[in-house]
C-alpha positions in Angstrom: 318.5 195.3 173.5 316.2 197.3 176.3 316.0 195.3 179.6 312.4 194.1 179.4 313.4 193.0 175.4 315.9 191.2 176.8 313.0 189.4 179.4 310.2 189.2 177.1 312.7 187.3 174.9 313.6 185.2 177.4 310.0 184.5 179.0 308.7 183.2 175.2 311.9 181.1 174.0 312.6 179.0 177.0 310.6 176.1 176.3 311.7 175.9 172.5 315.3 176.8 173.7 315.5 174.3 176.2 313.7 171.4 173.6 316.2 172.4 170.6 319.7 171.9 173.5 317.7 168.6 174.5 317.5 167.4 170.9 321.5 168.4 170.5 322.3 166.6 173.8 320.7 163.3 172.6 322.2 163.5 169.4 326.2 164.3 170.6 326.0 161.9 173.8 324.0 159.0 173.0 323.9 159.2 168.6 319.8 159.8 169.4 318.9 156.5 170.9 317.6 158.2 173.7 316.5 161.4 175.0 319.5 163.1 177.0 317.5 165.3 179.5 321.0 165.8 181.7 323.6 163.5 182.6 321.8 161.5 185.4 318.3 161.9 183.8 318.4 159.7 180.3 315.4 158.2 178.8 315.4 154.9 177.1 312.2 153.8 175.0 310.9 151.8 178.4 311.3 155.1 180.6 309.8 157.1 177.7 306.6 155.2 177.7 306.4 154.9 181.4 306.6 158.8 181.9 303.1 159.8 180.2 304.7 161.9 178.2 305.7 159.3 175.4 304.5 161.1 172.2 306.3 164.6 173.0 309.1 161.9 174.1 309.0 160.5 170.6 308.8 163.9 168.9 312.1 165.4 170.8 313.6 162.1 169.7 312.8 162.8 166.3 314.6 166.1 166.4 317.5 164.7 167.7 317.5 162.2 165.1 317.0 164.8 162.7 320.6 166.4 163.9 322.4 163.3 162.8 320.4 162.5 159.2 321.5 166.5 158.5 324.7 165.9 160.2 324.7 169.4 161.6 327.4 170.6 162.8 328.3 172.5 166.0 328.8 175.9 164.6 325.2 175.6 162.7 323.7 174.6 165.7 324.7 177.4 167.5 323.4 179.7 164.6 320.0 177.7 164.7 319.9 178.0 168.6 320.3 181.8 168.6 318.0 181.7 165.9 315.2 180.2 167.6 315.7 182.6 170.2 315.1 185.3 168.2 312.5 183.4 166.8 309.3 184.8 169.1 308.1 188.2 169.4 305.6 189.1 172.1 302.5 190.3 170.5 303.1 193.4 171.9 305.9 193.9 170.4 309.1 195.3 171.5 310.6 198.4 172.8 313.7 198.0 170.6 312.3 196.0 167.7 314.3 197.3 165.1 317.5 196.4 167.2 315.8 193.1 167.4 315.5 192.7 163.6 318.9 193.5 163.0 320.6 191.0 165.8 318.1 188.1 164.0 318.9 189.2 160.8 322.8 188.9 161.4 322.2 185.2 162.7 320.4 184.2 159.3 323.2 185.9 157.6 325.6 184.2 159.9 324.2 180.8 159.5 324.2 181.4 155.3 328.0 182.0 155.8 328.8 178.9 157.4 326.6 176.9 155.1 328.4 178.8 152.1 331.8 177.8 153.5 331.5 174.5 153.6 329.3 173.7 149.9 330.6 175.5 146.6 327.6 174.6 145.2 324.8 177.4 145.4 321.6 175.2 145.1 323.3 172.7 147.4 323.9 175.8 149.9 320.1 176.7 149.5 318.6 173.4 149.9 320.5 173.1 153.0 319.6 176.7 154.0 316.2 175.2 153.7 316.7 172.1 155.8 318.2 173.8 158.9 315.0 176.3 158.7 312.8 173.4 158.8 314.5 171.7 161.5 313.6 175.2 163.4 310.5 175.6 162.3 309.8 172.1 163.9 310.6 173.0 167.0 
């Protein structure tokens, strides 16, 4: 991708990106009890309601908890992270957006491969298609 792609990209998927590895942290250090900002920053329900953030608190808690009822593993995770970052386009679009179609499209396909590896069962492959994309969509 063009430089300023790359940058535009970059400017508009932070926040989500950031959110979504937040989530993933909770979930593989602490099994989503609490909110795993970084190792020396953890937030228990007390420090959640005492930071005035509490209901974004509980909603990143909920996502993390999500990771654990879906039991998602680290290879779809990865495909759901790079996902999300191809998930915003500027309004103005991009210089390169066909290039930028094609590197998003080869993560869905990606993440449809793993998903068929591990279920033999096509409907069971498209209903969990279906729940990773609503995870995402979440965010």
């Amino acid at each position: 991708l063009h430089v300023d792609d790359q940058m535009s990209i970059i400017q508009y998927s932070w926040m989500g990106l950031m959110v979504f590895a937040m989530g993933w942290r909770s979930f593989t250090n602490v099994n989503s009890r609490m909110l795993y900002f970084a190792p020396d920053l953890v937030f228990n329900e007390y420090r959640m309601h005492k930071s005035r953030m509490y209901s974004q608190c509980v909603r990143m808690r909920h996502l993390s908890q999500e990771f654990g009822w879906l039991q998602i593993t680290p290879q779809e995770f990865l495909c759901m992270k790079a996902l999300l970052f191809f998930s915003i386009i500027p309004v103005d679009g991009l210089k390169n957006q066909k290039l930028f179609d094609e590197l998003r499209m080869n993560y869905i396909k990606e993440l449809d491969r793993i998903i068929a590896c591990k279920r033999k069962n096509p409907t069971s492959c498209s209903r969990r298609f279906y729940q990773l994309t609503k995870v995402l969509d979440s965010v």
